[in-house]
C-alpha positions as CSV (number, residue, x, y, z in Angstrom):
1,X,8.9,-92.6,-7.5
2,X,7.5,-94.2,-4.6
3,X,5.3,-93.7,-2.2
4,X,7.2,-93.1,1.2
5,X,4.3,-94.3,3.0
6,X,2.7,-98.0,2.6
7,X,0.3,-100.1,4.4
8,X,-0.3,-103.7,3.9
9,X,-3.8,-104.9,2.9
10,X,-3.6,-107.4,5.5
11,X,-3.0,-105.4,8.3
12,X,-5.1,-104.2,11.2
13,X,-3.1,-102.0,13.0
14,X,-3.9,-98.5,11.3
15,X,-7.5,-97.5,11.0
16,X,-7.7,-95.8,7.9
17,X,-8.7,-92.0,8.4
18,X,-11.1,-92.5,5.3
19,X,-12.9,-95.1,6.5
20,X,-15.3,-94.5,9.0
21,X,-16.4,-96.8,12.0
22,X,-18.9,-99.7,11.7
23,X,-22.5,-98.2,13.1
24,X,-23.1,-99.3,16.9
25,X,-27.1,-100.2,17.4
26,X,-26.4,-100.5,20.8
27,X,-28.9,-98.1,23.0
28,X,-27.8,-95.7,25.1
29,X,-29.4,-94.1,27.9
30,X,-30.2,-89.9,27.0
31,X,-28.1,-87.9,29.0
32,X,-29.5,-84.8,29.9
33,X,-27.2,-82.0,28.8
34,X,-26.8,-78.3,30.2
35,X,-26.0,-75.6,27.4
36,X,-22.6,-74.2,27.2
37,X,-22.9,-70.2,27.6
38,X,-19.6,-70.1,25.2
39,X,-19.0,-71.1,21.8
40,X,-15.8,-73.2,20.4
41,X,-13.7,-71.1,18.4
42,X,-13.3,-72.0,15.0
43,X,-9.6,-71.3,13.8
44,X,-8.9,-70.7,10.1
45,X,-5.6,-71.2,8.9
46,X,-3.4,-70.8,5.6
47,X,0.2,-71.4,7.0
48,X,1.6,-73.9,9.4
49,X,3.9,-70.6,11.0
50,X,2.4,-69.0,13.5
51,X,3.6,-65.1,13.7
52,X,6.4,-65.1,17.2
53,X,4.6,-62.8,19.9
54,X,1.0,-64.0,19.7
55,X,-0.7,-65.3,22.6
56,X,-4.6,-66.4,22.4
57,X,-6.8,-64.1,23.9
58,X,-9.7,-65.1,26.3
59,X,-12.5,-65.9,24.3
60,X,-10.7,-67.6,21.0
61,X,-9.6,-70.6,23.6
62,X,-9.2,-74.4,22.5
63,X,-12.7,-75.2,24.0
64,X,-13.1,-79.4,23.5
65,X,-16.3,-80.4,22.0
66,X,-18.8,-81.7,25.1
67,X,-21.3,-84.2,23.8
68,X,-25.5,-83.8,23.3
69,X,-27.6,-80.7,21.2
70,X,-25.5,-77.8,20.5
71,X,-27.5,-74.4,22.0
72,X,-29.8,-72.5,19.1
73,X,-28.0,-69.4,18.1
74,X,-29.5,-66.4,19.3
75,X,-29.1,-62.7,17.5
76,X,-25.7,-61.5,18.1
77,X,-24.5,-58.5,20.1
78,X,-21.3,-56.3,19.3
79,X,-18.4,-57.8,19.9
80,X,-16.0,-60.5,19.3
81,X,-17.3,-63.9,17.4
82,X,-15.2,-67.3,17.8
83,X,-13.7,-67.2,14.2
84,X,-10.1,-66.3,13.9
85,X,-7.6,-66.6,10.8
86,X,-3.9,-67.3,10.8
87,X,-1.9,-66.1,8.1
88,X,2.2,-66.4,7.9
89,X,2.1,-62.6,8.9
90,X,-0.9,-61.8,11.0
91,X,-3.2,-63.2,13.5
92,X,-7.2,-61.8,12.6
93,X,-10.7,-62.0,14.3
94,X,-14.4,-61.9,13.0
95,X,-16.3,-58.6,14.9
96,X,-19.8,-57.7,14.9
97,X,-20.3,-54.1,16.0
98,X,-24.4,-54.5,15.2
99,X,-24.6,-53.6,11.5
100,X,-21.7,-55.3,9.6
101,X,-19.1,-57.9,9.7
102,X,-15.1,-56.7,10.2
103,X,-11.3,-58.7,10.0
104,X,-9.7,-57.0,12.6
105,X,-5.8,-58.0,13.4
106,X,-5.3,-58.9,17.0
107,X,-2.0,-59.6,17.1
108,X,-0.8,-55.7,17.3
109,X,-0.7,-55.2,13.4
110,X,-2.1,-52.8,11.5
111,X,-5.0,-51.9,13.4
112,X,-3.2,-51.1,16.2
113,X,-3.4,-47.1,17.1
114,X,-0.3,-47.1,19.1
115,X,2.6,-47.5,17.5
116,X,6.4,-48.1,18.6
117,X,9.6,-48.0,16.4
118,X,11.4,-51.0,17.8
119,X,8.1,-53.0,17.7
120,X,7.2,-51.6,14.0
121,X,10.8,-52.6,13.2
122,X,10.4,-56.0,14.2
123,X,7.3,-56.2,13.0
124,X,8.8,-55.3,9.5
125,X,11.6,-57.3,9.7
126,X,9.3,-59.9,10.4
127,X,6.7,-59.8,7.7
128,X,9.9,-59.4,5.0
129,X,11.6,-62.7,6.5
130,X,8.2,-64.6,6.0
131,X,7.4,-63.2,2.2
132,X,10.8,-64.2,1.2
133,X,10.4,-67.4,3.4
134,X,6.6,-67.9,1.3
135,X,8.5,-67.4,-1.9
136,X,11.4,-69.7,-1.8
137,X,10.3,-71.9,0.9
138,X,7.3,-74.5,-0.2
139,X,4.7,-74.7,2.9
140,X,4.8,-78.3,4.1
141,X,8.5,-80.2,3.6
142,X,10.4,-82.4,5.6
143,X,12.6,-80.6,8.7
144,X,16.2,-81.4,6.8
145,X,14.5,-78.9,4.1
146,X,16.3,-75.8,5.1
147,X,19.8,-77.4,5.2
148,X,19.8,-78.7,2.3
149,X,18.5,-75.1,0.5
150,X,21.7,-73.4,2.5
151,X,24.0,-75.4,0.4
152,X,22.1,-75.6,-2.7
153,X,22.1,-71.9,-2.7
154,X,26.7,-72.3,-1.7
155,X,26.5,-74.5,-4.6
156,X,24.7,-73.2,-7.6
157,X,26.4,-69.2,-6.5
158,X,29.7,-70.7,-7.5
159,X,28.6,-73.4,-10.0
160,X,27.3,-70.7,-12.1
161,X,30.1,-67.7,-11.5
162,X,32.4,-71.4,-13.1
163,X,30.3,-71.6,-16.1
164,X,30.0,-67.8,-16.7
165,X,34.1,-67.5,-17.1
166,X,34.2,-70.6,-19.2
167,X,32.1,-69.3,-21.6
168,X,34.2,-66.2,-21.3
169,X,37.1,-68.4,-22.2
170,X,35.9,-70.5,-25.0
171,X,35.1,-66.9,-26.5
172,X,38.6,-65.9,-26.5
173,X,39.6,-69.3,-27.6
174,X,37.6,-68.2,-31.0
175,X,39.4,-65.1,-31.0
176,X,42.3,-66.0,-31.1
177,X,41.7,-68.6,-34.1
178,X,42.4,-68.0,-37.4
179,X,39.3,-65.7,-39.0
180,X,38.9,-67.6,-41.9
181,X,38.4,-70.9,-40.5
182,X,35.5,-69.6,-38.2
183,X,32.5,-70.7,-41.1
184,X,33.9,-74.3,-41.1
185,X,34.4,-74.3,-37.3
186,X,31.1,-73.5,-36.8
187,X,29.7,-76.3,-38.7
188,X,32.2,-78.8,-37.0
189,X,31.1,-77.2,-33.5
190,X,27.5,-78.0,-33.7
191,X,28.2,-81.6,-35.4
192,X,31.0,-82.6,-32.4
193,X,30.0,-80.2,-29.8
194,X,26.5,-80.5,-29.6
195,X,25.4,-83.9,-31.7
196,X,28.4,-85.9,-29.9
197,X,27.3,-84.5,-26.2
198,X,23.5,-85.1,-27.1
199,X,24.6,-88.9,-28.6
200,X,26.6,-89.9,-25.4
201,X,23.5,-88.2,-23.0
202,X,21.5,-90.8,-24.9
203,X,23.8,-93.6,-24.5
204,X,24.9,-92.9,-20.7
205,X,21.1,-92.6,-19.5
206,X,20.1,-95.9,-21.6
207,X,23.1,-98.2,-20.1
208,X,22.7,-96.6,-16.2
209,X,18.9,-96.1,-15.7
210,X,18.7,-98.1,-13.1
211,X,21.6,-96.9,-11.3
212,X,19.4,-93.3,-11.1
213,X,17.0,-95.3,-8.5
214,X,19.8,-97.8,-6.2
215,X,23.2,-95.4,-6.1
216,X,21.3,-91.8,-6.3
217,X,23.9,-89.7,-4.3
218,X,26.9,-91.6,-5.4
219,X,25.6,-90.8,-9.7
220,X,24.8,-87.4,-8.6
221,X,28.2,-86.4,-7.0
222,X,30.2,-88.0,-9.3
223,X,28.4,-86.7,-12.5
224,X,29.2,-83.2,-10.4
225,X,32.4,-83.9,-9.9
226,X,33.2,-84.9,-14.1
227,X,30.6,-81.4,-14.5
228,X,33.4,-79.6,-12.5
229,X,36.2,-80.9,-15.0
230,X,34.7,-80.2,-18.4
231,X,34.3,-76.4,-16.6
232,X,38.6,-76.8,-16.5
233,X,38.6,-78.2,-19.8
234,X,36.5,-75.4,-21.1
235,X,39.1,-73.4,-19.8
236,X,41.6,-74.8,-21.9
237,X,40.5,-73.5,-24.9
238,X,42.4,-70.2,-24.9
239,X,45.5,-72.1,-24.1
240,X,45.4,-74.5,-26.9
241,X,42.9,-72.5,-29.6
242,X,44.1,-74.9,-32.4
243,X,42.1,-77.7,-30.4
244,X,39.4,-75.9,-29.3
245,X,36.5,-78.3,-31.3
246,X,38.2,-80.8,-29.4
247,X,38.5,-79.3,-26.1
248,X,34.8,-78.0,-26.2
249,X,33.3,-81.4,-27.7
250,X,34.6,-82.9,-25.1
251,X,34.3,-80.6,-22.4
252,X,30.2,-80.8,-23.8
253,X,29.8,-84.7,-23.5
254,X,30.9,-84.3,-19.7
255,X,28.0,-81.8,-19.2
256,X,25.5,-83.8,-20.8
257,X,26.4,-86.3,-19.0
258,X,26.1,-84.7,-15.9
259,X,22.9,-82.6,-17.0
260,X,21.1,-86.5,-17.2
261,X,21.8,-87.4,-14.2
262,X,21.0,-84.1,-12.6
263,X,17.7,-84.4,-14.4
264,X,17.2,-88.0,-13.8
265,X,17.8,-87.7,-9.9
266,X,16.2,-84.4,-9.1
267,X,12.6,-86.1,-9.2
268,X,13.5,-88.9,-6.4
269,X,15.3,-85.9,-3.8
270,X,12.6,-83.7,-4.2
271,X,9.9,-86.5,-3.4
272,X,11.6,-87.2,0.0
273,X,11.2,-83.7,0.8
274,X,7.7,-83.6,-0.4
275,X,5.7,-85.1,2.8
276,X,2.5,-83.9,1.9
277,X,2.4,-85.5,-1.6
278,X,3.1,-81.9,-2.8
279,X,6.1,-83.1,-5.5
280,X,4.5,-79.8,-8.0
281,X,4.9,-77.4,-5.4
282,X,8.3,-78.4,-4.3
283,X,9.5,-78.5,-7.5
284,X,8.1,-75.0,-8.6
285,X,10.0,-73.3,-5.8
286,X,13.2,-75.6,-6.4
287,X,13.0,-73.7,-9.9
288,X,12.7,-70.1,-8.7
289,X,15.6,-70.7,-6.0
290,X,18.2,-72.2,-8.9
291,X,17.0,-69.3,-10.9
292,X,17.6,-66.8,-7.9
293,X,20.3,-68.8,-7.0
294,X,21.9,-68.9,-10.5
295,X,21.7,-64.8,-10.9
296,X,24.0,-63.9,-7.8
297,X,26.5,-66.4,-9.2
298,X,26.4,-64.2,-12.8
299,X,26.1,-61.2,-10.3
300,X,29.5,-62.4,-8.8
301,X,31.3,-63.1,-12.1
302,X,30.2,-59.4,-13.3
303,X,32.1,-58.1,-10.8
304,X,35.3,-60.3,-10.7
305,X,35.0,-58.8,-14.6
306,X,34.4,-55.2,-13.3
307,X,37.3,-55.3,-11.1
308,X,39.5,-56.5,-13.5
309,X,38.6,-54.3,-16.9
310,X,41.9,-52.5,-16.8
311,X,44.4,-55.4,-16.7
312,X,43.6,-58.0,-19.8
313,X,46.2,-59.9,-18.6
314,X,44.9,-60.5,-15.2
315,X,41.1,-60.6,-16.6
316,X,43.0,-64.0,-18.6
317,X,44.5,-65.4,-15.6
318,X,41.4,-65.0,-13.5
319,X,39.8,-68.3,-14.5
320,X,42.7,-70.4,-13.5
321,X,43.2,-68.6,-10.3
322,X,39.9,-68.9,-9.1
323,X,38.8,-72.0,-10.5
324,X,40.6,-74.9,-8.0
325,X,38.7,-72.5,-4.6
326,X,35.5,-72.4,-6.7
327,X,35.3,-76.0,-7.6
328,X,36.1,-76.9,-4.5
329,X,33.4,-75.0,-2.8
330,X,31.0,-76.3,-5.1
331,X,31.6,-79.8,-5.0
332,X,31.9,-79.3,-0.9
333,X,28.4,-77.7,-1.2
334,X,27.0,-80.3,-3.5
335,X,28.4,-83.6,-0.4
336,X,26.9,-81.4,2.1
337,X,23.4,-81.5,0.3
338,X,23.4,-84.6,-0.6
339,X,24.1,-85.7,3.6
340,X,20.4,-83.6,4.0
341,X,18.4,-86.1,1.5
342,X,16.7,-88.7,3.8
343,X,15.0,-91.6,0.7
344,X,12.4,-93.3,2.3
345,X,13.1,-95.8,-0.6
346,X,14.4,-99.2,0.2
347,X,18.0,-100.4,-2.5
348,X,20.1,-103.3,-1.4
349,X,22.3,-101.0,0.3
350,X,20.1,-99.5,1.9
351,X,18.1,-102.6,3.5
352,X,21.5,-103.7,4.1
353,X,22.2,-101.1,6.7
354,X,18.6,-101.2,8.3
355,X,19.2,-105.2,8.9
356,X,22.7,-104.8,10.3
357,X,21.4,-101.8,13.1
358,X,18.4,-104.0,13.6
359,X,20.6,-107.0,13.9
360,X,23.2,-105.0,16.7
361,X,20.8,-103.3,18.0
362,X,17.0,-104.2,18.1
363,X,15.9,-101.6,16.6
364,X,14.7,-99.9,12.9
365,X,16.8,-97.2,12.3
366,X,14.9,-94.0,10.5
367,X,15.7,-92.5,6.9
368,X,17.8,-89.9,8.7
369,X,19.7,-92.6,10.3
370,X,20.7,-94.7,7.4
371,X,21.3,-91.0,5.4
372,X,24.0,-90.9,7.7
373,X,25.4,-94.1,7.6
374,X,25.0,-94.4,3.7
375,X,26.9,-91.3,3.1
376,X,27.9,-90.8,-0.8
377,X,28.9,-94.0,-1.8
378,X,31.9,-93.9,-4.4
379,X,32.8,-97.4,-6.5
380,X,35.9,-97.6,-5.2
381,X,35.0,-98.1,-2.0
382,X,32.7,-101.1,-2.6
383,X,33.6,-104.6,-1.5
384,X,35.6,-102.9,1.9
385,X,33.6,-104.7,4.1
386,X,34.0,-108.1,5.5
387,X,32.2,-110.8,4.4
388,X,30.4,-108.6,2.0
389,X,26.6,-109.5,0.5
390,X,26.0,-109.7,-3.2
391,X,22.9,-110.1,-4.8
392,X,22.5,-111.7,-8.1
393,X,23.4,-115.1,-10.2
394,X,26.2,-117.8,-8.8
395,X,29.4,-117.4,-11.0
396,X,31.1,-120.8,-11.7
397,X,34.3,-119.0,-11.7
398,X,34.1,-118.1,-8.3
399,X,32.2,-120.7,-6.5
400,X,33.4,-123.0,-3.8
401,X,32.1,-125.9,-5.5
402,X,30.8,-128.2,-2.6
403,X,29.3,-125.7,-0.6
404,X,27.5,-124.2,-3.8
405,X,26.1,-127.4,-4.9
406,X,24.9,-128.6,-1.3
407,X,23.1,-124.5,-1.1
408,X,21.4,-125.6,-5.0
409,X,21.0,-129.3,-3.8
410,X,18.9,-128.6,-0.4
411,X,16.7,-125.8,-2.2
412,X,13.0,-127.0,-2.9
413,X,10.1,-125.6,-4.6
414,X,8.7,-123.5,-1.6
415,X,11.9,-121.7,-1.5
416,X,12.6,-118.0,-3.3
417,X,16.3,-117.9,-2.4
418,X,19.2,-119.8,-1.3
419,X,22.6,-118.8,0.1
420,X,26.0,-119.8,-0.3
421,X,29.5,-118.4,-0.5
422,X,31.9,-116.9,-3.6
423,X,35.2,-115.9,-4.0
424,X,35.9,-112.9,-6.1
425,X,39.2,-110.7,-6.7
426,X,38.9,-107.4,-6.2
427,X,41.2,-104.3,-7.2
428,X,44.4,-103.9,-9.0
429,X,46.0,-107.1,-7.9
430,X,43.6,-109.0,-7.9
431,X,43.4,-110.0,-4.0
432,X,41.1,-112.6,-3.1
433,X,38.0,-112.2,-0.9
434,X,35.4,-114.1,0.6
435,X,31.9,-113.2,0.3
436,X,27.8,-114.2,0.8
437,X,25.6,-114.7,-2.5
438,X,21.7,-114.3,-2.1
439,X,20.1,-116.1,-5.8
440,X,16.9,-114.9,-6.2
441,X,14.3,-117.2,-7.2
442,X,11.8,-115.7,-10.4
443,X,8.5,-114.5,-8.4
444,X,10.5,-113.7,-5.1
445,X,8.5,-111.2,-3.5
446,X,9.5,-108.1,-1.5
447,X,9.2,-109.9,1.9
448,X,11.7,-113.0,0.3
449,X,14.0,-110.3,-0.3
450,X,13.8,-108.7,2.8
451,X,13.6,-112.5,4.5
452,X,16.7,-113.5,2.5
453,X,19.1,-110.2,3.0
454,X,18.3,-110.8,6.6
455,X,19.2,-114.3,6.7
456,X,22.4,-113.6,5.2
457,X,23.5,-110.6,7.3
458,X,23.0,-113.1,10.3
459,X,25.4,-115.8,8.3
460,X,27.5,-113.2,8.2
461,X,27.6,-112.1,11.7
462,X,27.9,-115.9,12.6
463,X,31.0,-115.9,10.0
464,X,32.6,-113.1,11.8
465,X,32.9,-114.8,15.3
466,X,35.2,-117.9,13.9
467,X,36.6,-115.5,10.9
468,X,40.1,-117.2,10.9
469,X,38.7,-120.8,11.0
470,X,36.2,-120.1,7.9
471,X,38.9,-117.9,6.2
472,X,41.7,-120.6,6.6
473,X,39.8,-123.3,5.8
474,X,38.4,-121.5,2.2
475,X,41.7,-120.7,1.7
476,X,42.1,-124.8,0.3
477,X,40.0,-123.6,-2.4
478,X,37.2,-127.0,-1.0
479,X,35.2,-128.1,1.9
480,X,35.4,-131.1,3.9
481,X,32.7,-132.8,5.2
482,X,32.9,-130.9,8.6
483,X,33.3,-128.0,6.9
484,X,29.5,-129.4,5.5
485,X,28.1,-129.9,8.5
486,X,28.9,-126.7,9.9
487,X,28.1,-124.4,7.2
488,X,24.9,-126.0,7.1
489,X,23.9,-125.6,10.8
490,X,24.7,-121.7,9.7
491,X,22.2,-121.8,7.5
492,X,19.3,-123.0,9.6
493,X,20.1,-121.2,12.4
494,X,20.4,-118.2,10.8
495,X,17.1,-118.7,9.1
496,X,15.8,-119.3,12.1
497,X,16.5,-116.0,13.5
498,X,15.6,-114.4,9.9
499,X,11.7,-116.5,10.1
500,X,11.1,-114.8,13.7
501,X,12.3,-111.4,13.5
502,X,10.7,-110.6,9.9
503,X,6.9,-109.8,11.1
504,X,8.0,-107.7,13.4
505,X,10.8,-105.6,11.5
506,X,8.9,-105.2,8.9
507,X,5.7,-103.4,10.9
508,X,8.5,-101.2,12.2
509,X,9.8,-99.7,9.2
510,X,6.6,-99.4,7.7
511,X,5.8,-97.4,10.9
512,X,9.3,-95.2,10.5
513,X,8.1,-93.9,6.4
514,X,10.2,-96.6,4.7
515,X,8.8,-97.2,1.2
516,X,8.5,-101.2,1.5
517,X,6.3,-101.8,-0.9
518,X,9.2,-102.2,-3.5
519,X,12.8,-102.9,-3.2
520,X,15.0,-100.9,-5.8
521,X,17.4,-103.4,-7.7
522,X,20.5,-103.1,-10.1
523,X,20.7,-105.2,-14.0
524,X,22.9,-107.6,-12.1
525,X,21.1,-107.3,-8.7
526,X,17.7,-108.1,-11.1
527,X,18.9,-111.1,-12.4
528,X,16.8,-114.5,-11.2
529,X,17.1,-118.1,-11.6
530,X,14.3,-120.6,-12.2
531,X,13.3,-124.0,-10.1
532,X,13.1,-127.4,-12.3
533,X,11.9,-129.8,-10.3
534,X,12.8,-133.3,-12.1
């Protein structure tokens, strides 16, 4: 995973809080200075919450720090010293009363001799909402944290009330088989069940790894979404117990399929969340909330069970009854999270819709931003755009032959990339489409990528004003010579434009969080081409 902040070696905007100033020999002129009759107060904290109710107290006042010899202490008296301690429940302060040291709460807590039932209420209320907050809650996350808990916590109730009465089901389905054939079956269901899941986990996470870092939300929801049918199949069994091997072996490669992508993509979500570098902590507490989380969902099955004890036949029918409404609440609960992860990691996609805002608009959009806009991506909904941008290797099957040779012919040895345009066919009949191809050079850097991407969403904004000329005139399936000339005054204009806005765009999303040390790529969108210069 990477790091959602980076700073370039080069630059010398940010002084680094590590490094400390270059010593100044200059002299100065003593100033004389008059001791402060007060001391700074010297806060201690353990928690970013700060109890509702509290207000500072003369004395333990923000006091700034005035230049020259701090006083010499001199022996204390009783009272108050300048030292107080925060904690998620209480405000404290340091007393001397002449002989020994005491932590005395001065927010109204327990040392308090007065004492009110609304106020102790409140007070109650209050420390219970911050231990259970302590407990589920990890102490320094992003903002979207909480929202994205909320529907966690919709999502893994019913997820796990689902697998609960599947199990019940398959356990039926045994039932009802014949007895005798139970020895053999249970050979057969560890061979097919279990080795056939485990074998296609294997073979799924092998062929897709890369798919886990540049179309997260899109693998996670629909792995959820195949999790949520092998739950129905599951279901099955008692229907058709002379298939149940079947049924379950194949209801079991579905989970393990979705089990490695859960597993896969949990790391990169809980890093976004983690802005304090504190991945372990985040992920400890993401454990005891999907246990906690898990338990009502059992809780909730035990009673839809309860309920039902005295009527077998509706206890049977249960799982079909309930399974569409808790499905779909679970898979609703699952989109809704998946809106509230904001990945400060840069994918094609991704970049795509930062340079198209910046290109509109002027202006870097934030993680949160482009979470929004990005969505969950499905496959089907790929290639929608106009003029879309593909990254990887020119395919002679659907090049426009002039204008691909002239993009190859006019590329020299100081360039990482050239542009030109493709035709492709896209669903079921096999429509035709016009689209822009970036071919990466080997050794592109991250700033060629970024310089290239934004070059062609400017060829494609330039395409979209005279859309009707360029798409009747690809339509011959050539280019004419003025066809030539004006594709290529495209292309250095749009570079251009691409050359003066990359210093700057790039300083800005480093400012925003974006991870631009790296830009996450596909097999395909990995693929490079090599420079022969003879």
């Amino acid at each position: 995973m990477q790091s959602t902040f980076y700073t370039a070696p080069s630059s010398h905007h940010f002084q680094l809080p590590w490094k400390s100033p270059e010593p100044n020999f200059t002299a100065r002129k003593s100033i004389p200075h008059k001791p402060q009759n007060r001391f700074k107060t010297l806060t201690i904290t353990n928690s970013l919450n700060i109890p509702l109710g509290y207000e500072s107290e003369e004395g333990i006042d923000h006091v700034p720090p005035v230049p020259g010899p701090r006083p010499r202490p001199r022996p204390a008296s009783p009272g108050r010293l300048p030292v107080v301690i925060r904690r998620s429940d209480k405000v404290c302060r340091y007393f001397w009363d002449g002989s020994r040291l005491q932590l005395v709460c001065v927010d109204g807590g327990a040392s308090s001799f007065s004492f009110n039932f609304d106020d102790g209420f409140r007070k109650m209320f209050r420390l219970c909402g911050s231990a259970i907050r302590d407990f589920f809650i990890p102490k320094q996350v992003s903002g979207n944290y909480m929202d994205y808990v909320k529907w966690k916590l919709l999502h893994r109730v019913f997820s796990s009330a689902l697998q609960v009465l599947s199990t019940q089901a398959m356990l039926r389905a045994i039932g009802i088989g014949y007895s005798r054939s139970l020895p053999s079956a249970a050979a057969l269901n560890w061979v097919l069940k279990d080795g056939l899941g485990r074998l296609s986990r294997c073979i799924y996470t092998a062929g897709l790894a890369s798919v886990f870092d540049t179309n997260l939300k899109r693998v996670r929801f629909s792995t959820s979404v195949m999790f949520s049918l092998s739950i129905g199949v599951e279901l099955l069994t008692p229907v058709f117990p002379q298939h149940f091997l079947l049924l379950a072996s194949i209801a079991n490669i579905a989970k393990q399929i979705s089990l490695a992508s859960y597993l896969a993509t949990n790391t990169a979500i809980r890093q976004s969340f983690a802005i304090a570098d504190n991945l372990g902590e985040v992920s400890a507490k993401a454990q005891i909330q999907t246990v906690c989380f898990d338990n009502l969902g059992l809780l909730l099955a035990a009673i839809l069970n309860i309920l039902l004890k005295n009527n077998q036949s509706l206890q049977a029918s249960l799982p079909f009854v309930i399974y569409p409404i808790f499905s779909a609440v679970d898979l609703f609960g699952i989109h809704q999270g998946l809106k509230h992860v904001h990945l400060q990691t840069l994918t094609k996609d991704r970049l795509e819709i930062i340079l198209n805002i910046w290109i509109e608009s002027g202006y870097v959009p934030s993680p949160a931003e482009v979470s929004k806009e990005e969505g969950v991506d499905f496959l089907w909904n790929k290639g929608k755009k106009n003029w879309p941008i593909r990254i990887g290797c020119l395919n002679p099957k659907d090049q426009i032959p002039k204008l691909s040779m002239m993009a190859m012919q006019y590329s020299s040895g100081e360039d990482y990339y050239f542009i030109c345009m493709e035709i492709f066919h896209k669903g079921v009949k096999r429509t035709k489409q016009q689209g822009i191809l970036l071919c990466l050079r080997e050794g592109a850097s991250t700033a060629d990528i970024i310089m290239g991407l934004l070059q062609a969403c400017y060829i494609r904004k330039a395409l979209l004003v005279r859309r009707s000329w360029w798409e009747s005139i690809l339509r011959v399936g050539d280019a004419l010579d003025s066809v030539l000339n004006e594709w290529y005054k495209v292309i250095e204009d749009s570079k251009r434009c691409a050359q003066r806005d990359l210093s700057l765009l790039c300083e800005q999303m480093l400012g925003l969080g974006w991870a631009a040390k790296n830009i996450l790529l596909s097999t395909e969108e990995q693929a490079r081409y090599s420079f022969v210069d003879d």
